[in-house]
CHARMM internal coordinates of N, CA and C (Angstrom, degrees):
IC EDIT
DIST 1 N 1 CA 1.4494
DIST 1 CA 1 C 1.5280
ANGL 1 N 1 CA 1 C 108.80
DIST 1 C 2 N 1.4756
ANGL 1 CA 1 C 2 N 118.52
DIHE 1 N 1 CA 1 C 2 N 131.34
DIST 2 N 2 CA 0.9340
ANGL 1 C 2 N 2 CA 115.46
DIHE 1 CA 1 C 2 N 2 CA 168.76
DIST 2 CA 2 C 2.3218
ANGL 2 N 2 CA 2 C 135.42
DIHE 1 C 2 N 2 CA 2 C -76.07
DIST 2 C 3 N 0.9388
ANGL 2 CA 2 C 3 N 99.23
DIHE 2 N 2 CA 2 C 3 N 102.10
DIST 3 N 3 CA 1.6084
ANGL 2 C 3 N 3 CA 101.22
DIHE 2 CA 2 C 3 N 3 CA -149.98
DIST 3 CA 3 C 1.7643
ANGL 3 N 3 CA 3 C 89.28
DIHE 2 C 3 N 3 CA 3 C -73.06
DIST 3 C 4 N 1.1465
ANGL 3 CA 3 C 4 N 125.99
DIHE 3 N 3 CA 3 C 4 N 5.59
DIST 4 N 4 CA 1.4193
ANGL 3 C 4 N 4 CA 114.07
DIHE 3 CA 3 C 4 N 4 CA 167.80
DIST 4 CA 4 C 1.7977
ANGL 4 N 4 CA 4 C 105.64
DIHE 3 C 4 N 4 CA 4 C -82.74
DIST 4 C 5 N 1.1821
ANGL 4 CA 4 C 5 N 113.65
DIHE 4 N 4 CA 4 C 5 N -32.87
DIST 5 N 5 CA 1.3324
ANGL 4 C 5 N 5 CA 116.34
DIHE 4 CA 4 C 5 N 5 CA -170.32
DIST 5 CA 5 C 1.7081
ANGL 5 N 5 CA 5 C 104.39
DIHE 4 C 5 N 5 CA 5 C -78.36
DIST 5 C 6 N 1.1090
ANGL 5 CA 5 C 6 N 109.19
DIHE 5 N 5 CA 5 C 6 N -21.85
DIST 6 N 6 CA 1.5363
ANGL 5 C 6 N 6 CA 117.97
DIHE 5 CA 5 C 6 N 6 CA -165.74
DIST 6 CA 6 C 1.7678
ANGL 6 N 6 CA 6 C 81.26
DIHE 5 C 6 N 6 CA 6 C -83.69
DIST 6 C 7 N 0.7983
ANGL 6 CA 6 C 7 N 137.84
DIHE 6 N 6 CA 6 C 7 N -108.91
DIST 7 N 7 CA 1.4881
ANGL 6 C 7 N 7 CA 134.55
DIHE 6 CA 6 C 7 N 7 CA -170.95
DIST 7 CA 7 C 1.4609
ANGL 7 N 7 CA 7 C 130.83
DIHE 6 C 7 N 7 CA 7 C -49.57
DIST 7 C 8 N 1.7935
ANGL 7 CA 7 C 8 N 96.46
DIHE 7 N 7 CA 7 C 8 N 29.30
DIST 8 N 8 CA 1.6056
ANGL 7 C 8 N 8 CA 105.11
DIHE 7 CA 7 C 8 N 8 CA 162.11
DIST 8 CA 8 C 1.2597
ANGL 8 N 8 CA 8 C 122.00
DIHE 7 C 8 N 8 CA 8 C -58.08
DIST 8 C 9 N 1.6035
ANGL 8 CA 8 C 9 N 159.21
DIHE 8 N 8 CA 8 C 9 N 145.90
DIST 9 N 9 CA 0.7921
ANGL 8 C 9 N 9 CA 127.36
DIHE 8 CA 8 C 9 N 9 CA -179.62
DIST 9 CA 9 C 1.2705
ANGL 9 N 9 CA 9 C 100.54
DIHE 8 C 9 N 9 CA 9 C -122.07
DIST 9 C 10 N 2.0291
ANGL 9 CA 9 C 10 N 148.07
DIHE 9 N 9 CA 9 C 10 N 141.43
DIST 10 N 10 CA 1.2264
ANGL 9 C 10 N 10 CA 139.88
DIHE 9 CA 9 C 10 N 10 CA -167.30
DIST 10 CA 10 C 1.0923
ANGL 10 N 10 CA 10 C 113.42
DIHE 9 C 10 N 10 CA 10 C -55.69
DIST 10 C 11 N 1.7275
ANGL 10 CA 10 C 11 N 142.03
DIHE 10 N 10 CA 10 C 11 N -174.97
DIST 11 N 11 CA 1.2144
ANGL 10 C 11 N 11 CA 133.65
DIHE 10 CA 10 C 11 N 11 CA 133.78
DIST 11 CA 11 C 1.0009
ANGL 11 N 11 CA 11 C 108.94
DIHE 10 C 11 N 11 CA 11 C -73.80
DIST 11 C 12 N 1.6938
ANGL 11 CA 11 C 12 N 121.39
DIHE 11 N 11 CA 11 C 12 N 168.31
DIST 12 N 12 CA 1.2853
ANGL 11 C 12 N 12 CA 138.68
DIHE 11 CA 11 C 12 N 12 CA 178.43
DIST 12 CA 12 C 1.3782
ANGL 12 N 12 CA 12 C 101.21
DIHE 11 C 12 N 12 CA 12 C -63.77
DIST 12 C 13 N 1.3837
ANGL 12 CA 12 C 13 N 138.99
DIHE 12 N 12 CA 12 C 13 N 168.35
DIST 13 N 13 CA 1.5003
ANGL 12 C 13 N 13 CA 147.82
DIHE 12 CA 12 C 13 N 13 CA 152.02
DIST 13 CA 13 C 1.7431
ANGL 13 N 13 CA 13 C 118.02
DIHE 12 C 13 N 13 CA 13 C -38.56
DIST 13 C 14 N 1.6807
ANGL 13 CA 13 C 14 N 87.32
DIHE 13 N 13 CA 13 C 14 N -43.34
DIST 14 N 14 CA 1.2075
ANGL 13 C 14 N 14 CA 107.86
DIHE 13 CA 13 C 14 N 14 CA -171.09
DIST 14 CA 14 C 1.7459
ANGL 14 N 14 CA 14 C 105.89
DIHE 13 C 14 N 14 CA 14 C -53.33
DIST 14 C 15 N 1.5372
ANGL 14 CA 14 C 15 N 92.67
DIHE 14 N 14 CA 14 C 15 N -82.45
DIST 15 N 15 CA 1.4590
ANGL 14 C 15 N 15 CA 93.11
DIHE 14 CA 14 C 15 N 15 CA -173.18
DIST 15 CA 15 C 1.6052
ANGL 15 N 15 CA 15 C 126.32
DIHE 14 C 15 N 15 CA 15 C -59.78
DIST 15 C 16 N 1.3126
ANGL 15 CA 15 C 16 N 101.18
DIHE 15 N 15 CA 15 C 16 N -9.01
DIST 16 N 16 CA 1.8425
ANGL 15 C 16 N 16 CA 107.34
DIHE 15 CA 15 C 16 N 16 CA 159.48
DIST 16 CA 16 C 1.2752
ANGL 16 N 16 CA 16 C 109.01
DIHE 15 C 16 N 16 CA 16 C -66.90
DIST 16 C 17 N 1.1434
ANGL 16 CA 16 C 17 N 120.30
DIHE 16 N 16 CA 16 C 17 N -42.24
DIST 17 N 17 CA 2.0186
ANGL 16 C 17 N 17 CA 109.36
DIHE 16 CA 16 C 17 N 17 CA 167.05
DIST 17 CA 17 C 1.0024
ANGL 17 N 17 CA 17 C 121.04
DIHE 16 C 17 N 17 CA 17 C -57.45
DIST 17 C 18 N 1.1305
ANGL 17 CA 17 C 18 N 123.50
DIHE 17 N 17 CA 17 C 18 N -70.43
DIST 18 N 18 CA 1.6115
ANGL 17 C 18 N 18 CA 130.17
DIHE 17 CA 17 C 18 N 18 CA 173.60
DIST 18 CA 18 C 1.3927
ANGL 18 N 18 CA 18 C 114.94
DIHE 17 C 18 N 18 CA 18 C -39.44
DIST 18 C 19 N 1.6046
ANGL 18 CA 18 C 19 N 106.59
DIHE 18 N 18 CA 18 C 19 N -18.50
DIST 19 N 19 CA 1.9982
ANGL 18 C 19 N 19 CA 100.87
DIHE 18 CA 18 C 19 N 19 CA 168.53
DIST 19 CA 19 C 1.4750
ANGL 19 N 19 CA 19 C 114.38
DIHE 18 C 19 N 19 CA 19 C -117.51
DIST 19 C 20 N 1.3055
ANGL 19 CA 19 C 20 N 96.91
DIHE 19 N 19 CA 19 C 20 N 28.58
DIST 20 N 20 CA 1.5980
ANGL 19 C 20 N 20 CA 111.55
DIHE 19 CA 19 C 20 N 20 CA 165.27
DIST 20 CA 20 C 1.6319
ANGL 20 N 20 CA 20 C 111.89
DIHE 19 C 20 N 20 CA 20 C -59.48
DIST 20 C 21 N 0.8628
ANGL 20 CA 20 C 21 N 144.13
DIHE 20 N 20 CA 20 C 21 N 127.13
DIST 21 N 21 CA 1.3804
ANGL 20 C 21 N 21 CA 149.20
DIHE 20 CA 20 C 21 N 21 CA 144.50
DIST 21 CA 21 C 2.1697
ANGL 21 N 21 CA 21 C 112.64
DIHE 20 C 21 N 21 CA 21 C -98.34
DIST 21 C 22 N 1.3320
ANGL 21 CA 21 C 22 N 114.04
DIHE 21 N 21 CA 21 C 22 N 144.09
DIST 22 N 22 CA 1.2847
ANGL 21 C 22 N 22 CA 111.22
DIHE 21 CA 21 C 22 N 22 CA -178.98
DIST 22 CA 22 C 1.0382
ANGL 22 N 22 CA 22 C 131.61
DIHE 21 C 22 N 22 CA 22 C -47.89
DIST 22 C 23 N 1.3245
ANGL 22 CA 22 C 23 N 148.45
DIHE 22 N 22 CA 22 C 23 N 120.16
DIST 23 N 23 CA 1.6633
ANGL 22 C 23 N 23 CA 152.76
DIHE 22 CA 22 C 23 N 23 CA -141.71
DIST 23 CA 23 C 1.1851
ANGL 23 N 23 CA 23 C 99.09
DIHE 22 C 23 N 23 CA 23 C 54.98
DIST 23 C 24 N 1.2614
ANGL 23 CA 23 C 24 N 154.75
DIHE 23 N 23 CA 23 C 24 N 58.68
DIST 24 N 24 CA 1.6123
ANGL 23 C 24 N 24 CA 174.44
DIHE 23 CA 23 C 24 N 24 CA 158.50
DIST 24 CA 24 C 2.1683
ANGL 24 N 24 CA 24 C 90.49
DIHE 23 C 24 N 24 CA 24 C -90.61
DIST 24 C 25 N 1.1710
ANGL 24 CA 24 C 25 N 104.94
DIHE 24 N 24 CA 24 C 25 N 142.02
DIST 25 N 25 CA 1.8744
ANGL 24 C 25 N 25 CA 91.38
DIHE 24 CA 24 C 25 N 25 CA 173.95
DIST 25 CA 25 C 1.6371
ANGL 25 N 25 CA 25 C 69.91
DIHE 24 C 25 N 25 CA 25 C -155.20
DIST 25 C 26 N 1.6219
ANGL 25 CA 25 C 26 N 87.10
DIHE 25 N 25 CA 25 C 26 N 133.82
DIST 26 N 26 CA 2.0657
ANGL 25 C 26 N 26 CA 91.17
DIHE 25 CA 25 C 26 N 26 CA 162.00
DIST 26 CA 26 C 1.1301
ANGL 26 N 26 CA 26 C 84.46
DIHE 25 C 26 N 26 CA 26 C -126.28
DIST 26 C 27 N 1.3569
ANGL 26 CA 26 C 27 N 118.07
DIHE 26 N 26 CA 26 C 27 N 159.11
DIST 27 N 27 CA 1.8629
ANGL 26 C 27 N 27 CA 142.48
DIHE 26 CA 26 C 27 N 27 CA 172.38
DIST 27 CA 27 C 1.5266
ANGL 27 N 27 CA 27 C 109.55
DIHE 26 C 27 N 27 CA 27 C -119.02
DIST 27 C 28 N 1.3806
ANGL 27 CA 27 C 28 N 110.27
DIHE 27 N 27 CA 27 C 28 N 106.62
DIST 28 N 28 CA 1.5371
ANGL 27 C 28 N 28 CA 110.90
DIHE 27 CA 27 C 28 N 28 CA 173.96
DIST 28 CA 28 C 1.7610
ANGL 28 N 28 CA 28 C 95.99
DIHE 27 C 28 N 28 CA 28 C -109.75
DIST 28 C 29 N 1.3862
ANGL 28 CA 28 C 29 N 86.23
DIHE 28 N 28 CA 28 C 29 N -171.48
DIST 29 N 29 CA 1.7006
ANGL 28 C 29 N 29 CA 107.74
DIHE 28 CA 28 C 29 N 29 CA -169.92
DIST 29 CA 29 C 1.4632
ANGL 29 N 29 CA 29 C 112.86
DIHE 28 C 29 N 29 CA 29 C -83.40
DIST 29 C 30 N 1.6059
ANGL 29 CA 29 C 30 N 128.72
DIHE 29 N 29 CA 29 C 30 N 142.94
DIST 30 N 30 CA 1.4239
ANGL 29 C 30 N 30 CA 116.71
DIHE 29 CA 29 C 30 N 30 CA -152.38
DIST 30 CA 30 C 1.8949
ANGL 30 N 30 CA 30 C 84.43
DIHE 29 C 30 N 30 CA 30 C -67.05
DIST 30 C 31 N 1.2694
ANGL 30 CA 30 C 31 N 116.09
DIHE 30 N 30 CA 30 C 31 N -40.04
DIST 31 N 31 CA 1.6969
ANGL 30 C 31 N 31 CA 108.84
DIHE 30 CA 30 C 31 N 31 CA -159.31
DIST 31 CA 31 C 2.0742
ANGL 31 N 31 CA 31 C 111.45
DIHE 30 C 31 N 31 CA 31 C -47.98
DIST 31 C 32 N 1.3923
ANGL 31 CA 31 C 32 N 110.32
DIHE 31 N 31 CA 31 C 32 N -24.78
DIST 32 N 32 CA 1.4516
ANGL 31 C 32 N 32 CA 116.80
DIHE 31 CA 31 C 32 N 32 CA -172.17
DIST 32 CA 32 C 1.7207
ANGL 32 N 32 CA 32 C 97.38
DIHE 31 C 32 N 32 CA 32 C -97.89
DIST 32 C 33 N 1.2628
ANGL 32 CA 32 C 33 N 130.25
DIHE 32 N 32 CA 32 C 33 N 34.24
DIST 33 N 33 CA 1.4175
ANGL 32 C 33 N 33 CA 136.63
DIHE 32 CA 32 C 33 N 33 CA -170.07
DIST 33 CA 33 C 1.4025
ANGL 33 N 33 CA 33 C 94.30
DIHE 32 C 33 N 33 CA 33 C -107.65
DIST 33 C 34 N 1.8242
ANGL 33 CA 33 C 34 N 143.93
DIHE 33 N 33 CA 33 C 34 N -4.82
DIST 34 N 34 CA 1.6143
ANGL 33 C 34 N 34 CA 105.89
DIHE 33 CA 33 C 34 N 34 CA 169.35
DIST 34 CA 34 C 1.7584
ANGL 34 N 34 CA 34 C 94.49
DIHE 33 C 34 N 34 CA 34 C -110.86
DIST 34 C 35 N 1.4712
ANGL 34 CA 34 C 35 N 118.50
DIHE 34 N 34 CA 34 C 35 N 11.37
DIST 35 N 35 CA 1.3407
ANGL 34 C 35 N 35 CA 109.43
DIHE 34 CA 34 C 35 N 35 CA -179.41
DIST 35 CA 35 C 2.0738
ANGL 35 N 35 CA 35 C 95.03
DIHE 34 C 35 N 35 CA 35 C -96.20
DIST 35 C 36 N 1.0216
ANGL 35 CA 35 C 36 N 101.57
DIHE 35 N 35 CA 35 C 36 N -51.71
DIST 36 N 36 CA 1.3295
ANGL 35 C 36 N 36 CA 121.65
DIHE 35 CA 35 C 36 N 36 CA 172.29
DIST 36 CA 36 C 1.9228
ANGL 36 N 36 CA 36 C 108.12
DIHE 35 C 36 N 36 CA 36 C -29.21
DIST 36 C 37 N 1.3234
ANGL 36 CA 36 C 37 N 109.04
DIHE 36 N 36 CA 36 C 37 N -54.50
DIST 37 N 37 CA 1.6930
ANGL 36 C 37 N 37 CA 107.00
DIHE 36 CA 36 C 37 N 37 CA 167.04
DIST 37 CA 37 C 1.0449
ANGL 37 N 37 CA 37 C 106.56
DIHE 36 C 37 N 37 CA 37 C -87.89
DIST 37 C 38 N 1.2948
ANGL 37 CA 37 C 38 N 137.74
DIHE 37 N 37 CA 37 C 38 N -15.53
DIST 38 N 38 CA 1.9520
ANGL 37 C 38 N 38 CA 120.91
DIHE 37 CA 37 C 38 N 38 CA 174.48
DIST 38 CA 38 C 1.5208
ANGL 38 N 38 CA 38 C 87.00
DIHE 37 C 38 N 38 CA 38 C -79.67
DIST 38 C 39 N 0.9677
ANGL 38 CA 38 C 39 N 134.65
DIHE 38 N 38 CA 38 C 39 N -25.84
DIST 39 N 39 CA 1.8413
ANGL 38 C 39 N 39 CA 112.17
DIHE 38 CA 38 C 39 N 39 CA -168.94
DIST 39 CA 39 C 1.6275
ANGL 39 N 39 CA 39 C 99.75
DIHE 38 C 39 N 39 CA 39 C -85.73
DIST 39 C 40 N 1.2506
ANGL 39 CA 39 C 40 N 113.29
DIHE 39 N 39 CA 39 C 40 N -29.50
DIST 40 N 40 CA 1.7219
ANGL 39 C 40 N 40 CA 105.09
DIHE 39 CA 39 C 40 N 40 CA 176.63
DIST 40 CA 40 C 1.6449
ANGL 40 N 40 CA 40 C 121.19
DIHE 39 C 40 N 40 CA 40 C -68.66
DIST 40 C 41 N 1.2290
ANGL 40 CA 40 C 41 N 85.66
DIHE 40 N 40 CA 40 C 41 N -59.22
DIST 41 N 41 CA 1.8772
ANGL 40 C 41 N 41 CA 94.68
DIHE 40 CA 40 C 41 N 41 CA 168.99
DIST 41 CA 41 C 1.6420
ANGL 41 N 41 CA 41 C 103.44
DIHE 40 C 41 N 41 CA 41 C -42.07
DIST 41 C 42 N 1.7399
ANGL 41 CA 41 C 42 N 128.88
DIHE 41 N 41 CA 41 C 42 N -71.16
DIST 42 N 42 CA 1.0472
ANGL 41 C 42 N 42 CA 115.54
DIHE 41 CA 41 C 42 N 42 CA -143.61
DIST 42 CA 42 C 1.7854
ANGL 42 N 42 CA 42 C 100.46
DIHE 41 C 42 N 42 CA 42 C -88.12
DIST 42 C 43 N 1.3840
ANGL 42 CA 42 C 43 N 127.63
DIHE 42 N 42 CA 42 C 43 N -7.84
DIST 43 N 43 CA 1.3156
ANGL 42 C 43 N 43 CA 125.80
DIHE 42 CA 42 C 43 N 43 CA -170.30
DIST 43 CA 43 C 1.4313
ANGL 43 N 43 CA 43 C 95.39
DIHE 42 C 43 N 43 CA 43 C -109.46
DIST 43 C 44 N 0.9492
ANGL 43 CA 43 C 44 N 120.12
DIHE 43 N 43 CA 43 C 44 N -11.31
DIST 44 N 44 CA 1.6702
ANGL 43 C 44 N 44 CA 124.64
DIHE 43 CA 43 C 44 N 44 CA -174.79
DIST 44 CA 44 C 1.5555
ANGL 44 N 44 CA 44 C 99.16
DIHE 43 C 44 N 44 CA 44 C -77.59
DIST 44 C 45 N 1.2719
ANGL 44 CA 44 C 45 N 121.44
DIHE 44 N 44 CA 44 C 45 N -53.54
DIST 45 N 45 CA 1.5933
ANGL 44 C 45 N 45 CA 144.00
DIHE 44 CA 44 C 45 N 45 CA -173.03
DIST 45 CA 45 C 1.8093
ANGL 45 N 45 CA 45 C 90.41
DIHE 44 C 45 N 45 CA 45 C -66.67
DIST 45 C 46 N 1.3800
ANGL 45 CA 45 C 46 N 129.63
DIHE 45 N 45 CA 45 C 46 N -65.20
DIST 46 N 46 CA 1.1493
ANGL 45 C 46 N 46 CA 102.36
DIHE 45 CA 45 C 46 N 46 CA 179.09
DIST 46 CA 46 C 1.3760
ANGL 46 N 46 CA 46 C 129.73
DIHE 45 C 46 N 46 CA 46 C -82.90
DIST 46 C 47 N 1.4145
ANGL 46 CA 46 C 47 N 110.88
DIHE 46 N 46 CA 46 C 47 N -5.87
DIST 47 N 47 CA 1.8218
ANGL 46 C 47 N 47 CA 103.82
DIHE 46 CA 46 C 47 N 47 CA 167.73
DIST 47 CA 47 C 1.3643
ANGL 47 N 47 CA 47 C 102.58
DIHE 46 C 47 N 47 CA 47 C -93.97
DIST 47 C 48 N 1.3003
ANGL 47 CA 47 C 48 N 134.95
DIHE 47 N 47 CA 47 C 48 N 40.76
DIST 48 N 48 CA 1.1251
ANGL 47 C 48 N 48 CA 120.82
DIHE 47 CA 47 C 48 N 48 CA -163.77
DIST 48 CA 48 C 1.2403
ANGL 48 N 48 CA 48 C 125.18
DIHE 47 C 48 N 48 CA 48 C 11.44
DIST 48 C 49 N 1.5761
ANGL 48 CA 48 C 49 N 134.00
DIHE 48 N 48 CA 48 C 49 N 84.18
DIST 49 N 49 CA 1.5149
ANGL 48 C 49 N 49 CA 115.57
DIHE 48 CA 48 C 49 N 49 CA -158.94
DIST 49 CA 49 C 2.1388
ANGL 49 N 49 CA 49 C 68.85
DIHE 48 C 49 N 49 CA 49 C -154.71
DIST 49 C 50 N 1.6402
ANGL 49 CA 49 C 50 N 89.98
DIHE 49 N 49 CA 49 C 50 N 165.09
DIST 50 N 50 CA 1.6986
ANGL 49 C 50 N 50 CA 92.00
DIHE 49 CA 49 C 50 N 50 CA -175.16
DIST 50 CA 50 C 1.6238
ANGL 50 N 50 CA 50 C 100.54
DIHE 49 C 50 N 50 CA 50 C -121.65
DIST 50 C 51 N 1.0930
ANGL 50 CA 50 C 51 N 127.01
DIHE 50 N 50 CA 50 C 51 N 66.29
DIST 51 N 51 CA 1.7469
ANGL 50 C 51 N 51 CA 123.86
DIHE 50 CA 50 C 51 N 51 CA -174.94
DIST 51 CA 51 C 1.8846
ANGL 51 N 51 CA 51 C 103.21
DIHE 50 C 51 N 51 CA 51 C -67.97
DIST 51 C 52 N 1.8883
ANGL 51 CA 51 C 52 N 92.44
DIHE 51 N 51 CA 51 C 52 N 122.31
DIST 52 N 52 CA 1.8328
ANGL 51 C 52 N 52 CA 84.66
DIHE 51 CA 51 C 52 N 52 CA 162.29
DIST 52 CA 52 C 1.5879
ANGL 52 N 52 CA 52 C 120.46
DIHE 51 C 52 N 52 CA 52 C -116.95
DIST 52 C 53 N 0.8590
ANGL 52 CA 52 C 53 N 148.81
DIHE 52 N 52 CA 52 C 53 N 163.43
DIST 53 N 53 CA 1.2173
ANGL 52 C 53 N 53 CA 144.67
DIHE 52 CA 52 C 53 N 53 CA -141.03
DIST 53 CA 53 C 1.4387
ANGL 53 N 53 CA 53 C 108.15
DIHE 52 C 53 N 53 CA 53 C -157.02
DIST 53 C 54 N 1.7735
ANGL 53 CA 53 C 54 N 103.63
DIHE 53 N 53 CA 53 C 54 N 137.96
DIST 54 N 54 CA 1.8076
ANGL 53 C 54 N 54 CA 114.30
DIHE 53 CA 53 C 54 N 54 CA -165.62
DIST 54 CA 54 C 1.5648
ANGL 54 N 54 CA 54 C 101.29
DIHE 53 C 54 N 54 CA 54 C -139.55
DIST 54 C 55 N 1.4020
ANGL 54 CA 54 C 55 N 107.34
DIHE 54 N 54 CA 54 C 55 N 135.26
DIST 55 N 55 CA 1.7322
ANGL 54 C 55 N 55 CA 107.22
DIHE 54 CA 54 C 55 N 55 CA -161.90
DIST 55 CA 55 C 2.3257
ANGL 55 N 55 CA 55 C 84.43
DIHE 54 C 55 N 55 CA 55 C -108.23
DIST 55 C 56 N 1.2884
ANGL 55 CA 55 C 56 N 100.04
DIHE 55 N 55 CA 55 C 56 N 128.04
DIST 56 N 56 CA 1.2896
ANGL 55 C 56 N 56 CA 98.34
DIHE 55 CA 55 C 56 N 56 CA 149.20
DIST 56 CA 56 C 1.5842
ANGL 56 N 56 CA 56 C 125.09
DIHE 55 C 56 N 56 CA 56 C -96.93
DIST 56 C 57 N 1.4679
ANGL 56 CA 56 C 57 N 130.78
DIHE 56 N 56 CA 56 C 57 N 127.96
DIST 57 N 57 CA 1.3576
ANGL 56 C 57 N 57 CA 101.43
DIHE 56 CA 56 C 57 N 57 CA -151.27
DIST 57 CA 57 C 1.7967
ANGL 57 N 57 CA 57 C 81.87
DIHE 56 C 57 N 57 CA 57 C -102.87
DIST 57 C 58 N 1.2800
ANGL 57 CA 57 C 58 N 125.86
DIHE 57 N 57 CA 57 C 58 N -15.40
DIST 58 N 58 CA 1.4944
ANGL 57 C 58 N 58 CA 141.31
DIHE 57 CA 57 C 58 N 58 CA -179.49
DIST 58 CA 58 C 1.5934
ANGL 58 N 58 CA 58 C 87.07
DIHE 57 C 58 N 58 CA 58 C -32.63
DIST 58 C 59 N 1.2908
ANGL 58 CA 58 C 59 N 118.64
DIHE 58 N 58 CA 58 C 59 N -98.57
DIST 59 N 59 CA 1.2509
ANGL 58 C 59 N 59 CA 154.17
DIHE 58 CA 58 C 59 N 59 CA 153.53
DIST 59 CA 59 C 1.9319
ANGL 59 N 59 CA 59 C 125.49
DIHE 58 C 59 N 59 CA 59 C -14.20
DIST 59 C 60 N 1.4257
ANGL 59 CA 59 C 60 N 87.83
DIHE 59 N 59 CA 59 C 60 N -41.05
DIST 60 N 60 CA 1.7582
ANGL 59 C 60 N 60 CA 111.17
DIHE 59 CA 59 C 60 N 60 CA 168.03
DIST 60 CA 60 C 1.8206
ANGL 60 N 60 CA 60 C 85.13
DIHE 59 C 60 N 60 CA 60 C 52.24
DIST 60 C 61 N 1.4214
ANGL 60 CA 60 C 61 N 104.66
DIHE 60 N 60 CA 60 C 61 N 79.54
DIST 61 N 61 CA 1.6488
ANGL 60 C 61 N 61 CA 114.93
DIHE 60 CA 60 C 61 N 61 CA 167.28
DIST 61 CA 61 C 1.7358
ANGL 61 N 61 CA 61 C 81.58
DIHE 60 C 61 N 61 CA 61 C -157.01
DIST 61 C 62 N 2.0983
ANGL 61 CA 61 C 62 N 94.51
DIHE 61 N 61 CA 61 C 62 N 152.87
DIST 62 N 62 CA 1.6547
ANGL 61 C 62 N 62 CA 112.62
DIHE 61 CA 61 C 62 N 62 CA 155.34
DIST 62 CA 62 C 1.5258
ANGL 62 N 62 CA 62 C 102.93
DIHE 61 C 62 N 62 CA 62 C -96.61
DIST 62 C 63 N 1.3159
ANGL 62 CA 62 C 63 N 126.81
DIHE 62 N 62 CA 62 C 63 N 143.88
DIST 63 N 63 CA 1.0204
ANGL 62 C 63 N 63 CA 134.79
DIHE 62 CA 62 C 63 N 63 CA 128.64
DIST 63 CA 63 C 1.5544
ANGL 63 N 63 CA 63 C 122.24
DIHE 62 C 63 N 63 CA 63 C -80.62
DIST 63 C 64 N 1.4721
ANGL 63 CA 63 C 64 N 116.29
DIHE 63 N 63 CA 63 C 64 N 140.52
DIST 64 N 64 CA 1.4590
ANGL 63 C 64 N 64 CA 124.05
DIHE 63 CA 63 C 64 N 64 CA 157.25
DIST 64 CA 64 C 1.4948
ANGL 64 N 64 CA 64 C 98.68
DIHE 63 C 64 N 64 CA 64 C -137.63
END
COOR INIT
IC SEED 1 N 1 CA 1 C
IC BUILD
């Protein structure tokens, strides 16, 4: 087993937006879905960037 991969740790949400490029889609967990649209709305407005966002509830993940 590789123990570097085991103690990868994710990026934040955050900085996965900010390395959004257009047709970029990240999938988080439905439970991080009302922080997930306050960070688009309010970081979207200052990076000027337009994120839209689709809930599968099948699956219970957001896409943006």
């Amino acid at each position: 087993m590789n123990d570097r991969a085991k103690n990868t740790v994710p990026k934040p949400i955050l900085a996965q937006l900010r390395e959004m490029e257009v047709g970029d889609i990240l999938v988080s967990p439905a439970e991080k879905r009302g922080s997930v649209k306050a960070m688009c709305s309010e970081y979207g407005f200052e990076w000027n960037k337009v994120f839209s966002t689709s809930v599968n509830r099948q699956e219970r993940t957001i896409s943006l």
